[in-house]
NUBA-964388 format. One record per residue: residue number from 1; residue in one letter; x, y, z of N, C-alpha, C in turn. Coordinates in steps of 0.05 Angstrom, whole numbers, plus 5000, padded with zeros to 4 digits. Layout:
PT    k  r    nu    nv    nw   cau   cav   caw    cu    cv    cw
PT  NUM  a     X     Y     Z     X     Y     Z     X     Y     Z
...
This chain:
PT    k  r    nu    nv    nw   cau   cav   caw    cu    cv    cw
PT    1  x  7377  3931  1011  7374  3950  0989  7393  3974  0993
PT    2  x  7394  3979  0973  7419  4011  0972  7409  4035  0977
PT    3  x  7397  4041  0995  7380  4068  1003  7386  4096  0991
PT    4  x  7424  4087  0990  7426  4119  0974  7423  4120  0948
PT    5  x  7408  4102  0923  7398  4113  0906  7364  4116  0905
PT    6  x  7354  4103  0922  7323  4111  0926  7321  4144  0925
PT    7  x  7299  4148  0914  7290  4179  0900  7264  4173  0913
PT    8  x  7256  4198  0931  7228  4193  0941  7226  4221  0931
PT    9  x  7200  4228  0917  7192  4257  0900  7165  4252  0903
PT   10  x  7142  4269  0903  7112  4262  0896  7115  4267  0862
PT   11  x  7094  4248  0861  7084  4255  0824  7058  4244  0831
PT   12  x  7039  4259  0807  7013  4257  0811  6999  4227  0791
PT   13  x  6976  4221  0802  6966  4189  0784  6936  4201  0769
PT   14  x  6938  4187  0748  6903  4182  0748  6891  4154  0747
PT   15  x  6862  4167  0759  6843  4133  0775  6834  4137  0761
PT   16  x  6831  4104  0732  6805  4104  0713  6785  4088  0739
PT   17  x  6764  4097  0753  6745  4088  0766  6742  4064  0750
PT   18  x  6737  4069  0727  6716  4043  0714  6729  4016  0713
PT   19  x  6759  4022  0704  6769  3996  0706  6791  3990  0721
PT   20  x  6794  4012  0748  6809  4008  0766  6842  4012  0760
PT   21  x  6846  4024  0739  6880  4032  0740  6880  4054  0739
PT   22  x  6913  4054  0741  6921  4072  0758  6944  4079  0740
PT   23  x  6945  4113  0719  6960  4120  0707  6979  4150  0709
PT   24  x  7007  4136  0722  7017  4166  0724  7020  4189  0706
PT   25  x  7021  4214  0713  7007  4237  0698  7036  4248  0704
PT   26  x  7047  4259  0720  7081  4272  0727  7095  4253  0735
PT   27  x  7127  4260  0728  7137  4248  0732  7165  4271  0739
PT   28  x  7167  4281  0759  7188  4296  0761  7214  4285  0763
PT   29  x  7239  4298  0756  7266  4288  0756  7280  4271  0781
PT   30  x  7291  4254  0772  7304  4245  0800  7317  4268  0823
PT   31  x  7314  4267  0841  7337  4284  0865  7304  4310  0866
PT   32  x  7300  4313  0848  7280  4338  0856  7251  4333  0880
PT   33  x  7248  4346  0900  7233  4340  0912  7191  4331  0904
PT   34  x  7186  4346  0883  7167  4332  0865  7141  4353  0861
PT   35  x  7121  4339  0855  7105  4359  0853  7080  4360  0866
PT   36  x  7074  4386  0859  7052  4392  0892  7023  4400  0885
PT   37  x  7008  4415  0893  6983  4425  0893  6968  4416  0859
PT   38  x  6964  4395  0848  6941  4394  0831  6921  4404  0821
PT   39  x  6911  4412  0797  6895  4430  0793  6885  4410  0764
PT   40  x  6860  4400  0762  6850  4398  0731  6829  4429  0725
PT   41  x  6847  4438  0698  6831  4466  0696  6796  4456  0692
PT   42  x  6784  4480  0687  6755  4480  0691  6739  4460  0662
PT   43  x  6751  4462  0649  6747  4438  0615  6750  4417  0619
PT   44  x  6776  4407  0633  6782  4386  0635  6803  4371  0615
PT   45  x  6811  4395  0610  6832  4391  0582  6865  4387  0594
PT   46  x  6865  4410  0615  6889  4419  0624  6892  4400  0654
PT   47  x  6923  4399  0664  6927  4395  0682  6948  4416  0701
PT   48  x  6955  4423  0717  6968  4437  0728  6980  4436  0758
PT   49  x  7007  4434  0757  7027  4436  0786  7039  4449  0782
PT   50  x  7046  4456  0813  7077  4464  0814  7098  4447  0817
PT   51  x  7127  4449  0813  7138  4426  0810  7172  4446  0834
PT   52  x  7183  4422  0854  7195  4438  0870  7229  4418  0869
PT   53  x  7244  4441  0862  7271  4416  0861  7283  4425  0882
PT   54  x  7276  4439  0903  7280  4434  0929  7250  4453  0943
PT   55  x  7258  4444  0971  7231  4454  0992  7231  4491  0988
PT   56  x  7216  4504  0979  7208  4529  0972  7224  4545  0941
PT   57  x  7225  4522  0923  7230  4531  0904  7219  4518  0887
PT   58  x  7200  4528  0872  7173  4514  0852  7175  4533  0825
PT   59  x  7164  4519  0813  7156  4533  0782  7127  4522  0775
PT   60  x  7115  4532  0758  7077  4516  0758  7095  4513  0720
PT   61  x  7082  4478  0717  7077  4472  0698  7050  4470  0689
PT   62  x  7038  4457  0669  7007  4448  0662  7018  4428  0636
PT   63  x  7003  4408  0633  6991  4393  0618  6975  4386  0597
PT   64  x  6971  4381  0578  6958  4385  0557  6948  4348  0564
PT   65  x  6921  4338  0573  6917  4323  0577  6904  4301  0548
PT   66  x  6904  4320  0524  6900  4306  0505  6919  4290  0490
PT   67  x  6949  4306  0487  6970  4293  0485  6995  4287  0500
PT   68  x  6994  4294  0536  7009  4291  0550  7026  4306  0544
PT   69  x  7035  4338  0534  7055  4348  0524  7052  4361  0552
PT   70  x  7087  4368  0561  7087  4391  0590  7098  4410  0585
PT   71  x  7085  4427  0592  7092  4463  0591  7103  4473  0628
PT   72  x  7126  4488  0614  7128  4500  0643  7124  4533  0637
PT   73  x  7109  4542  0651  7102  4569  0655  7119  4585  0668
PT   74  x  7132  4581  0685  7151  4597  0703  7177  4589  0704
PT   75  x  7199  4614  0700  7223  4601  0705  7236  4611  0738
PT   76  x  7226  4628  0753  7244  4639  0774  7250  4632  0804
PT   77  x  7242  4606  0797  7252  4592  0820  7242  4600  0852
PT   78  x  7215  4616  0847  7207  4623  0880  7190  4597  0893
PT   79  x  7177  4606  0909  7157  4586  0922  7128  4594  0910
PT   80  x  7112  4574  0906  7088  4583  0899  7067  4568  0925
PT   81  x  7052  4579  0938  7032  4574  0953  7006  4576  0948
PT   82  x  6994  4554  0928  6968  4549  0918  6965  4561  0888
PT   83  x  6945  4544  0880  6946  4558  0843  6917  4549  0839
PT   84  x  6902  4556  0816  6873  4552  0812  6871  4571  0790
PT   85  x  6861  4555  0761  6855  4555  0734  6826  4582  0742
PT   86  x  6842  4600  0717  6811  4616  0708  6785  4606  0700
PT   87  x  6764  4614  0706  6742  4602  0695  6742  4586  0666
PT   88  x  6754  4600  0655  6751  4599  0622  6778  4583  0611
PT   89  x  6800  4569  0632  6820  4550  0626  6840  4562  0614
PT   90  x  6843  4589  0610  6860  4601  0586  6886  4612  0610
PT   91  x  6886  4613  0640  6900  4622  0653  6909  4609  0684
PT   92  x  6929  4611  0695  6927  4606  0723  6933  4626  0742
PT   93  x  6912  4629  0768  6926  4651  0783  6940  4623  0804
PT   94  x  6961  4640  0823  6976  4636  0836  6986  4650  0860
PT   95  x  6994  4639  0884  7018  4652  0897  7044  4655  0901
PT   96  x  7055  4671  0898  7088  4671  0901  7092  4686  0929
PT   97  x  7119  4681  0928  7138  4703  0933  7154  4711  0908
PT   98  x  7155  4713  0892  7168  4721  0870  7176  4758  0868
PT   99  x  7155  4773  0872  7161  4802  0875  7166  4813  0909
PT  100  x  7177  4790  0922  7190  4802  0948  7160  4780  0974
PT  101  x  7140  4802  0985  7112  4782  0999  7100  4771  0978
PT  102  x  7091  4749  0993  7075  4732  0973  7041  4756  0968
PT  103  x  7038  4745  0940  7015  4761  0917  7007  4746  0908
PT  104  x  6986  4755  0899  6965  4737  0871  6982  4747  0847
PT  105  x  6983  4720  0830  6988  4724  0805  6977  4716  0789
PT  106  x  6984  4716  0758  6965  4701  0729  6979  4707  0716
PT  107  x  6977  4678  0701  6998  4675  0677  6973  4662  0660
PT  108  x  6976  4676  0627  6964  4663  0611  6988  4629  0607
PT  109  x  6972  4613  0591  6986  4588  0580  7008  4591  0563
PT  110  x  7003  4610  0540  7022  4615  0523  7043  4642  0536
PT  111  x  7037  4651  0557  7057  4677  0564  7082  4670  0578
PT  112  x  7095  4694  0576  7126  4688  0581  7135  4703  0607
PT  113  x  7111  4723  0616  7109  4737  0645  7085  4734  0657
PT  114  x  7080  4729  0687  7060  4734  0692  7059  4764  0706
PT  115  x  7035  4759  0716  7017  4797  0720  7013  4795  0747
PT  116  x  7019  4807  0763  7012  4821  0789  6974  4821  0795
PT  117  x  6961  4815  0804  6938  4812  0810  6937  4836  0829
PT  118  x  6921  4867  0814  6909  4886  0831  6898  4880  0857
PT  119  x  6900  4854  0868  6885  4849  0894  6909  4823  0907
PT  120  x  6911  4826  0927  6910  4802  0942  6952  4808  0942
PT  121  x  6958  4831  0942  6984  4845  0938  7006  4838  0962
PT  122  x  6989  4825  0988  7010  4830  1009  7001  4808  1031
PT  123  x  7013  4783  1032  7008  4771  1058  6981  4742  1041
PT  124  x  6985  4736  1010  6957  4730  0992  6968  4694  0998
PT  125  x  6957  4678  0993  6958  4653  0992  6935  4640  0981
PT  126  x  6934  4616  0970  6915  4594  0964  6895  4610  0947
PT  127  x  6892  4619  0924  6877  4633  0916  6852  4608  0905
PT  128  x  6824  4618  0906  6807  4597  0887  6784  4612  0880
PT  129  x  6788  4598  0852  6759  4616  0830  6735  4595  0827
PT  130  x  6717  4619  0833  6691  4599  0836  6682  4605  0804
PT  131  x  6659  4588  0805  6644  4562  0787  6626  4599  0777
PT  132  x  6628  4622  0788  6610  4642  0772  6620  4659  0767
PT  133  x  6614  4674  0747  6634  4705  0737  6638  4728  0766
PT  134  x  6666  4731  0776  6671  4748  0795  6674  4734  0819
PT  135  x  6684  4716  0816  6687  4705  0841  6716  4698  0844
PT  136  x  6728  4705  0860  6763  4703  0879  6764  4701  0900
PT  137  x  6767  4685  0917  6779  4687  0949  6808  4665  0946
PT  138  x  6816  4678  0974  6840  4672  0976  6849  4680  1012
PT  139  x  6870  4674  1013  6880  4673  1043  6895  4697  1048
PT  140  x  6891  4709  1078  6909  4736  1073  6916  4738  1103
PT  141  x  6941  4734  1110  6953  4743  1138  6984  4736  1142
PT  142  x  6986  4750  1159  7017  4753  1178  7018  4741  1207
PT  143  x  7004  4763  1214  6997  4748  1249  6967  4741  1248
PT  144  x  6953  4752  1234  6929  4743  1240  6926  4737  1208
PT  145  x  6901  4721  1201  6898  4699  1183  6869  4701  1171
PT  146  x  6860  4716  1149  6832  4705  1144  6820  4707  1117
PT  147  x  6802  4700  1102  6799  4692  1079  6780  4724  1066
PT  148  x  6791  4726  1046  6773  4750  1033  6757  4741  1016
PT  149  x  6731  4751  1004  6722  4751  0976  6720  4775  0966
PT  150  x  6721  4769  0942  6724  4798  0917  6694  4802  0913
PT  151  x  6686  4821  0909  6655  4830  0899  6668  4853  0870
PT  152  x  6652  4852  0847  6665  4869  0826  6646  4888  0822
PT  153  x  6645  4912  0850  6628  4930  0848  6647  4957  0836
PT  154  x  6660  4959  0854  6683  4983  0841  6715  4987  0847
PT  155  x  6729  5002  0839  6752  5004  0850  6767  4975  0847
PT  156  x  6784  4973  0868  6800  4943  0858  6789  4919  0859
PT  157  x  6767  4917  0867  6748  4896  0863  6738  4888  0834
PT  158  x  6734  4915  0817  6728  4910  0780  6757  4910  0775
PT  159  x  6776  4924  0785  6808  4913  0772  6806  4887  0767
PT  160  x  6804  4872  0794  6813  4843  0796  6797  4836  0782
PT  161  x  6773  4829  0777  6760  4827  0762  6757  4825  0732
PT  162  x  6768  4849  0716  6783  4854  0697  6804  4838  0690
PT  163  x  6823  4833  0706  6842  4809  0710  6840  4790  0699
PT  164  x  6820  4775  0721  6818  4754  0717  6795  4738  0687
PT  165  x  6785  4761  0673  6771  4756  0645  6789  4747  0623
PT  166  x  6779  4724  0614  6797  4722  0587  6806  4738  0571
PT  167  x  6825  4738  0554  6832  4760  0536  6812  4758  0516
PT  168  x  6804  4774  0496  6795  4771  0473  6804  4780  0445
């Protein structure tokens, strides 16, 4: 076989359990290294990666799982380290490096910028929103390493908080 046109990329599948197939969901470009961290938002409507055309350079797309249409949300070519849908499906937070240390971010679906997350500003990774109103943890270190949770009693705790609520 001709090895130098083999394209090895990840792309993501779906398992119908019931009748055992197996239907790919991404399909990233040839030469691009592929895509990463999976996310079905909280509905079950949406799908969501990041997609990397080389090793630390990603963009987060999502999926419209009713008609397979792909959206890309980001254009700036940083690294993203973990992503996880708002409660309410309407948003994704994230990590970059995009504003210099990696931060929490959020991008609505339809927006054209995302927002700096009042918390999680310096050293933030793997962010994940739990299943109840006010809930954020995420990863935070340099030399040392450990996981925070948000409580939305006051100060940047109701920021983030605030954040992370759907628009209305």
């Amino acid at each position: 076989p001709d090895h130098m046109r083999i394209s090895l990329n990840s792309s993501f599948f779906r398992l119908d359990l019931d009748r055992h197939r197996v239907q790919p969901i991404t399909a990233p470009p040839d030469g691009w290294e592929g895509d990463l961290p999976p996310a079905y938002s909280p509905d079950g409507r949406y799908f969501a990666f990041s997609r990397a055309s080389e090793t630390a350079v990603r963009d987060i797309y999502w999926i419209s799982l009713a008609d397979g249409s792909l959206h890309r949300l980001t254009h700036d070519r940083m690294n993203i380290d973990g992503l996880a849908w708002s409660r309410d499906s309407s948003a994704i937070l994230f990590s970059s490096n995009r504003g210099g240390k990696y931060s929490l971010w959020k991008i609505g679906l339809h927006d054209t910028e995302p927002v700096r997350l009042p918390v999680g500003t310096e050293d933030a990774f793997q962010p994940a929103v739990g299943p109840l109103p006010g809930q954020l943890a995420y990863a935070q270190g340099s030399a040392r390493w450990g996981i925070n949770r948000i409580e939305g009693g006051s100060g940047a705790g109701r920021a983030a908080l605030a954040a992370l609520r759907s628009r209305e």
